[in-house]
C-alpha positions in Angstrom: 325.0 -68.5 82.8 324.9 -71.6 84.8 321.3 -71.2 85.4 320.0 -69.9 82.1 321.3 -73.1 80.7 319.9 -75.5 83.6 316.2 -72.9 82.9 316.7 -74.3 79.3 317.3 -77.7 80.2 314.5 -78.2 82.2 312.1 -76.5 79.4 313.3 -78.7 76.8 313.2 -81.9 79.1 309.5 -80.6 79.2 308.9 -79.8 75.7 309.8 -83.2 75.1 307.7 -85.0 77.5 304.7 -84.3 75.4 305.7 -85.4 72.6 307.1 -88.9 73.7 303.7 -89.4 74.9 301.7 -88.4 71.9 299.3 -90.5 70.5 297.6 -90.7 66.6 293.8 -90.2 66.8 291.0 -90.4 64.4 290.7 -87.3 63.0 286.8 -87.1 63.0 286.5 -88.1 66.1 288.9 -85.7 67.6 287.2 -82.7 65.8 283.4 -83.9 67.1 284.4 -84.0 70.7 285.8 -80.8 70.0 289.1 -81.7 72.5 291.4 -80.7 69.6 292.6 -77.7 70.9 292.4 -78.5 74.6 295.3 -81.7 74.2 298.5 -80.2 73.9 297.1 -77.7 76.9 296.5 -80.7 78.8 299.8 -82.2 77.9 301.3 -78.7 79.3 299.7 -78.7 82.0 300.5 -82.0 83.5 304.3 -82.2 82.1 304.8 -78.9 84.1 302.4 -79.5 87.0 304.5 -82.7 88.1 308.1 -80.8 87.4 306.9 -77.9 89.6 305.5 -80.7 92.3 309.1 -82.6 92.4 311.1 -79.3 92.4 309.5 -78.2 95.2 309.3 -81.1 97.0 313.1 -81.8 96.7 313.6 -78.6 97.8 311.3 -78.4 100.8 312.6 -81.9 101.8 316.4 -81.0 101.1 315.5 -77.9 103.3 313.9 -79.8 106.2 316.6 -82.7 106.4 319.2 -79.8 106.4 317.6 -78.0 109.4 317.3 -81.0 111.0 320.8 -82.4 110.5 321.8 -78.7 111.7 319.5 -78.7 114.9 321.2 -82.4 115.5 324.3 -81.2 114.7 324.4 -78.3 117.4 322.5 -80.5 120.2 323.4 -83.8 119.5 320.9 -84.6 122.8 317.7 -83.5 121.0 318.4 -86.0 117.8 315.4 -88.1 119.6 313.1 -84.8 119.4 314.4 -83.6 115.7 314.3 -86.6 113.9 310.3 -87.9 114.4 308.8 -84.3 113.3 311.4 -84.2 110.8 310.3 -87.4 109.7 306.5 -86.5 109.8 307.4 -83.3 107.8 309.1 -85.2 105.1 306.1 -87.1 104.7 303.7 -84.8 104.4 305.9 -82.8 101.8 305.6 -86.4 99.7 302.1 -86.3 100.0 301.6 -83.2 98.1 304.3 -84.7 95.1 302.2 -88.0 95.2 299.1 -85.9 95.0 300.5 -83.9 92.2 301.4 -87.3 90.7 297.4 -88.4 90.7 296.7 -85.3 88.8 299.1 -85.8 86.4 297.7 -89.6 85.7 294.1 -87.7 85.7 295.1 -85.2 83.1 297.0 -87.7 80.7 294.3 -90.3 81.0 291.9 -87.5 79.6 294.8 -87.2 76.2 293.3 -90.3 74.1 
């Protein structure tokens, strides 16, 4: 139960996203270019692509600190060893939610 209603949260968190960020456009326009159809998949796209990006990354990173804090936890001695791959880790997990990020901007700067 707990999850079906967190599933639901997330979706409607989502659903809403696009419209907060809808814009009016000419309606000519919008039919010449022949985008009309192609918006709200864009909007989709990027309002899911970023949620998917930060869950996973706050999950890998929650992961990796854990094992770490576990590994330091057991052999106090190694925290010098854990904590700068750890650390390399974590950022390389950010890198892929900040990449994420740039194709979101991409994709909503193509929504007029």
């Amino acid at each position: 139960m707990k999850r079906t209603v967190q599933f639901l949260t997330v979706l409607f968190i989502l659903g809403i996203s696009a419209a907060a960020f809808a814009q009016g456009a000419d309606a000519a326009a919008v039919r010449q270019s022949g985008l009309a159809s192609n918006y709200g998949w864009i909007a989709l796209a990027a309002g899911l692509g970023i949620g998917i990006a930060a869950l996973g990354g706050g999950i890998g990173q929650g992961r990796a600190a854990a094992a770490a804090l576990d590994g330091i936890a057991r052999n106090p001695g190694a925290a010098g060893q854990i904590r700068g791959p750890m650390i390399l880790g974590l950022a390389l997990i950010e890198s892929l939610v900040i990449y994420a990020l740039v194709v979101f901007f991409i994709l909503s700067g193509k929504i007029h």
